[in-house]
C-alpha positions as semicolon CSV with decimal commas, in nm:
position;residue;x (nm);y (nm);z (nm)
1;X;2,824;14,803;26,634
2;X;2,502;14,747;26,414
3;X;2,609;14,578;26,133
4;X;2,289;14,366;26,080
5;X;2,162;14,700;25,903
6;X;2,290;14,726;25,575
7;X;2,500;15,039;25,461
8;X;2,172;15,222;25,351
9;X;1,962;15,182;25,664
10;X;2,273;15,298;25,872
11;X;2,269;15,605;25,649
12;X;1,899;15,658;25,679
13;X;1,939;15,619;26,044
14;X;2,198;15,839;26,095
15;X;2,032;16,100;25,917
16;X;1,701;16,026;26,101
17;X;1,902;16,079;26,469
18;X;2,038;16,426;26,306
19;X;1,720;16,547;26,232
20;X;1,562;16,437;26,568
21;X;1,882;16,624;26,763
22;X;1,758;16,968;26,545
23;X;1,548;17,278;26,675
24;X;1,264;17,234;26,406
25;X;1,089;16,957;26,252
26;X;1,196;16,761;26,477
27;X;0,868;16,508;26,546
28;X;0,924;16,124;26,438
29;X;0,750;16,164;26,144
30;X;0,889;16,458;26,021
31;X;1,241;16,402;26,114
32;X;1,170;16,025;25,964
33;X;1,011;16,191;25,600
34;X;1,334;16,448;25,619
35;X;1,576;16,160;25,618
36;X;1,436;15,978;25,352
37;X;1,411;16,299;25,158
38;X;1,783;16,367;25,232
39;X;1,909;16,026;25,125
40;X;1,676;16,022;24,803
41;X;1,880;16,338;24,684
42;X;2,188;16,161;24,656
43;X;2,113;15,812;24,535
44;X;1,965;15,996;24,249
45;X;2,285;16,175;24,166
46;X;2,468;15,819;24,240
47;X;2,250;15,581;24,054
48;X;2,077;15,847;23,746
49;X;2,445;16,022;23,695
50;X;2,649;15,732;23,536
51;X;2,382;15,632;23,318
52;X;2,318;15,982;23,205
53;X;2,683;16,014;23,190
54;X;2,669;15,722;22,951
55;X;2,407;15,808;22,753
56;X;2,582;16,138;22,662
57;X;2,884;15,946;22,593
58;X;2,768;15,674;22,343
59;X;2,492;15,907;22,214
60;X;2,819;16,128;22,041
61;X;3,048;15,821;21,991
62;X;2,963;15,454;21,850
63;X;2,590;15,457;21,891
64;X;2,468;15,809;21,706
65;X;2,131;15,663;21,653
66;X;2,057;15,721;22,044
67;X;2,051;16,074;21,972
68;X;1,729;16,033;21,732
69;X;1,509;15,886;22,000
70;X;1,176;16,020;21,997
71;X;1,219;16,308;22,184
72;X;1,266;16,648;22,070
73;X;1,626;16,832;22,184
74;X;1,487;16,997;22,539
75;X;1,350;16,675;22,691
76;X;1,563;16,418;22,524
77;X;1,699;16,233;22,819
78;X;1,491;16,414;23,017
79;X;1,220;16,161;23,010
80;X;1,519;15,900;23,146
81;X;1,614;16,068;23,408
82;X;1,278;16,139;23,537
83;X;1,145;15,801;23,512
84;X;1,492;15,664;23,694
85;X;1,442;15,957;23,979
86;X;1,059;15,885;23,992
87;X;1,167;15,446;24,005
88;X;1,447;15,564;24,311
89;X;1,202;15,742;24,551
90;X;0,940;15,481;24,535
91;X;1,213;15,221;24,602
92;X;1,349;15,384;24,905
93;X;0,995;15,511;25,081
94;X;0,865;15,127;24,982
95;X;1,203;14,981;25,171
96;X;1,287;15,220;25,411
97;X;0,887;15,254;25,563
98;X;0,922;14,990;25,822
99;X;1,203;15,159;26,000
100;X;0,990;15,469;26,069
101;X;0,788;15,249;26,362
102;X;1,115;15,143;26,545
103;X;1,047;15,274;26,884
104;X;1,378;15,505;26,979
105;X;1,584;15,403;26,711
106;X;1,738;15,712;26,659
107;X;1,968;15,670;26,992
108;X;2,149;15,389;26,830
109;X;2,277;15,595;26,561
110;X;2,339;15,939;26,791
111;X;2,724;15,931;26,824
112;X;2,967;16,213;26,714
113;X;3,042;15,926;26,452
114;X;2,731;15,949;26,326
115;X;2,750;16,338;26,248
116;X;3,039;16,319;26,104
117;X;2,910;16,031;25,879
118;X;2,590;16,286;25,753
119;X;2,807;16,538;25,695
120;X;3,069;16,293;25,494
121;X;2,720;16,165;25,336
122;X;2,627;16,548;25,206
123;X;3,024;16,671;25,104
124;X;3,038;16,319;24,917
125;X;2,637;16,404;24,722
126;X;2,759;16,751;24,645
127;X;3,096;16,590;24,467
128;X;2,941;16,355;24,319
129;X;2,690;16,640;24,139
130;X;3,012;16,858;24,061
131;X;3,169;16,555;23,939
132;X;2,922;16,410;23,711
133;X;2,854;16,803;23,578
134;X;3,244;16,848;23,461
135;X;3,229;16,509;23,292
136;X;2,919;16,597;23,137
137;X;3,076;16,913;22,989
138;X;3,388;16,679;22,900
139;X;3,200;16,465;22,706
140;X;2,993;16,768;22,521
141;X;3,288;16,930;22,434
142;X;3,503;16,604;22,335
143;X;3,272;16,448;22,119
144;X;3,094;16,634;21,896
145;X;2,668;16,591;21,841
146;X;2,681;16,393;21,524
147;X;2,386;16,558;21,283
């Protein structure tokens, strides 16, 4: 198995061996670009959810002042989550770069396993989304916006 890649470059792999398998796009590069876009999606959501799912939720309970940031209401957290999004994509193209010159890589990762992985890897992104939408509704509707 190739367990001296860690859980992340398995993923990117993976998804780099899907995209190489498909009709279109299908050139190193682009297939390479299209993985790194697809995992980027879904770290986001991972790593940017919680902490705007925390934000919310102290914002409207024990720490009211969080709500008078200097923002105005549209982009208050806005800002955040950009800046977090913006600091996640850099990350991954800065770590994930290297792998892209790996001659024939993606036929390590090629297996019906791997599909079923991707696929796993999208149904758990779009959950995760759904998820962190319904708690964000939760919260709005639990806890009142103090004035």
């Amino acid at each position: 198995m190739d367990r001296e890649y860690n859980v992340l470059v398995r993923m990117l792999l993976r998804h780099y061996a899907k995209n190489r398998r498909r009709s279109w796009r299908n050139r190193p590069h682009d297939a390479f670009l299209d993985a790194r876009i697809e995992m980027e999606g879904p770290l986001a959501v991972f790593i940017v959810g919680p902490l705007s799912l925390s934000y919310l939720f102290l914002s409207r309970t024990i720490m009211p002042w969080l709500t008078q940031i200097a923002f105005d209401r549209v982009t208050k957290g806005g800002v955040v989550v950009a800046l977090l999004s913006i600091a996640i994509f850099i990350g991954i193209d800065m770590s994930f770069g290297r792998y892209e010159s790996v001659a024939e890589m993606e036929t390590r990762f090629n297996s019906e396993s791997d599909i079923k992985w991707v696929n796993l890897y999208f149904v758990a992104g779009i959950c995760a989304l759904a998820a962190g939408l319904f708690a964000a509704h939760f919260i709005k509707v639990t806890f009142t916006a103090n004035p």
